[in-house]
C-alpha positions as CSV (number, residue, x, y, z in Angstrom):
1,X,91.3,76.1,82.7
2,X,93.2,73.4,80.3
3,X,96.6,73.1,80.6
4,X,98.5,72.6,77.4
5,X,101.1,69.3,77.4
6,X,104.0,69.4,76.1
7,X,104.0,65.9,74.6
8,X,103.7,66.1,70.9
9,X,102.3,63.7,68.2
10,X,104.4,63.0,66.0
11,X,102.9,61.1,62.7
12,X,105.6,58.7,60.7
13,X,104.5,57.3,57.4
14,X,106.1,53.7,57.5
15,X,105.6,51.1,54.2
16,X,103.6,48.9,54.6
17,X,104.1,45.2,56.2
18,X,104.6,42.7,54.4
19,X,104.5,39.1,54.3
20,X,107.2,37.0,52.1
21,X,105.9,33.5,51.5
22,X,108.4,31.3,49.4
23,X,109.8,27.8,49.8
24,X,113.0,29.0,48.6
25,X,114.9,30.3,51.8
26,X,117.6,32.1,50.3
27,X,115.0,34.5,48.1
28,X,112.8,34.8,51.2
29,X,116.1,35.7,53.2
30,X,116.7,38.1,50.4
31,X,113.9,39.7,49.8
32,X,113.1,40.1,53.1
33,X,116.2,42.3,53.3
34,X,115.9,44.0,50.3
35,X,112.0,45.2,51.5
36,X,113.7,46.5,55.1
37,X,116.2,48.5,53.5
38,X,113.3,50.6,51.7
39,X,111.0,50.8,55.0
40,X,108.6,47.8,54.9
41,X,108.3,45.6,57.8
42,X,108.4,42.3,56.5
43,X,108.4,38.7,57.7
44,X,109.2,35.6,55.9
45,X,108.2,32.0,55.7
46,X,108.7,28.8,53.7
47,X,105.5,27.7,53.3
48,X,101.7,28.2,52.8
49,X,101.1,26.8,55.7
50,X,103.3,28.6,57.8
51,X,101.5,31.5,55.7
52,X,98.3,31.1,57.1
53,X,100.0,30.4,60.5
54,X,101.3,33.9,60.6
55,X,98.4,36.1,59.7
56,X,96.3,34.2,62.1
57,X,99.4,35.6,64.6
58,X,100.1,39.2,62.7
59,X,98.1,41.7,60.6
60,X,99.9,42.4,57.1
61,X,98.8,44.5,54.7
62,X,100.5,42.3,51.8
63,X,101.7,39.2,50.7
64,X,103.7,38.2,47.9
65,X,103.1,34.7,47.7
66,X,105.5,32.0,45.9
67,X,102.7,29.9,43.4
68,X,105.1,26.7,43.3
69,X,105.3,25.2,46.5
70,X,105.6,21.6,47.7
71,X,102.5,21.1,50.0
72,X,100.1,23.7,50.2
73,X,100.7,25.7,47.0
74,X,100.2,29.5,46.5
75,X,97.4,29.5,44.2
76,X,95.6,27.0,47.6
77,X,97.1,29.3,49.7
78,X,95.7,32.3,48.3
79,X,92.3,31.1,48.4
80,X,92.5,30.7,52.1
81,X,93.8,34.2,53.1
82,X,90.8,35.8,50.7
83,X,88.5,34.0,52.6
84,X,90.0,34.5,55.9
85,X,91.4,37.9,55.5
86,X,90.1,39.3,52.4
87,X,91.3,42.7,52.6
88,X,95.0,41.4,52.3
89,X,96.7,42.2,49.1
90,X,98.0,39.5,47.7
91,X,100.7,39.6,45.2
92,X,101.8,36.2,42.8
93,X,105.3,35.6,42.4
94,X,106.0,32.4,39.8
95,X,109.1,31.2,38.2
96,X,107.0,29.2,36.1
97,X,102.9,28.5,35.1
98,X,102.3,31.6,32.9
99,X,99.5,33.1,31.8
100,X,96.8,30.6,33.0
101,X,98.0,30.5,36.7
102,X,98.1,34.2,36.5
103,X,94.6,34.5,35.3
104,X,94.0,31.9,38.0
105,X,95.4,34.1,40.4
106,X,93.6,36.9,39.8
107,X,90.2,35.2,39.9
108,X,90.8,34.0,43.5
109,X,91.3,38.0,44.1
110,X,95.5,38.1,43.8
111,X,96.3,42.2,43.1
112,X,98.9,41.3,40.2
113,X,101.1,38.4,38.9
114,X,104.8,38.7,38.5
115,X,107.3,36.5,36.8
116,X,110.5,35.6,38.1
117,X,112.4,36.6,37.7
118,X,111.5,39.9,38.4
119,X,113.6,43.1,39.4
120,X,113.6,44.5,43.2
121,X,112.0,47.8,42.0
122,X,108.8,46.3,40.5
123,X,108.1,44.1,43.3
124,X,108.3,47.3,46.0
125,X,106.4,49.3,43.4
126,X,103.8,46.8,43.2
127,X,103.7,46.3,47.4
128,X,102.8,50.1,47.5
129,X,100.7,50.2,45.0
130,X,98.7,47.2,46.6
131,X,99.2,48.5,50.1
132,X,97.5,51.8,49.3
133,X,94.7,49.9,46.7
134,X,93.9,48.2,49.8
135,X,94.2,51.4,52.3
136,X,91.0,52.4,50.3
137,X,89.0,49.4,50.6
């Protein structure tokens, strides 16, 4: 004889986590806000270094990724977490560069380009739609 428990299962649907790489600490303060307030988990950090630092540490599902960075840039950056992790989504954000860094992007394995500036809705439109792109993989 089984005995039925009374514990139940209960499924919630959270967005997905994120990672917010910028060298600019009041957008990656911002943003990082912003994403909460609509269900993501999100983390932030200044660098590409610190980047790679983190997903060695944490599992994300996506990272929007500042290209213009003193050091290790994004476009650098990227390149490492496709061949470390290459099932995270990465998403390019640039306040400059154009269309040749995006096309750059994009042939290191980036999910989309954006250009700053860029409104809040399109980059949490674009995180979902990467997050579940890369649910399917």
């Amino acid at each position: 004889m089984t005995e039925k428990s009374n514990s139940q299962i209960a499924l919630v649907r959270t967005g997905p986590s994120v990672l917010v790489v910028d060298d600019e600490q009041d957008f990656v303060e911002t943003l990082v806000k912003r994403l909460e307030r609509r269900g993501f988990k999100v983390t932030g950090v200044g660098s590409g270094k610190d980047a790679l630092l983190m997903l060695g540490e944490t599992s994300f599902d996506v990272v929007i990724l500042d290209v213009m960075m003193p050091g290790m840039d994004g476009i650098e950056t990227l390149r490492e977490i496709k061949l470390a992790w290459p099932k995270t989504q990465v998403i390019l954000l640039s306040g400059h560069g154009g269309e040749e860094m995006g096309l750059r992007g994009m042939a290191y394995g980036a999910y989309s380009y954006l250009l700053k500036p860029v409104s809040l809705k399109i980059v949490v439109e674009t995180a979902y739609m990467a997050f579940e792109e890369g649910g399917l993989r």
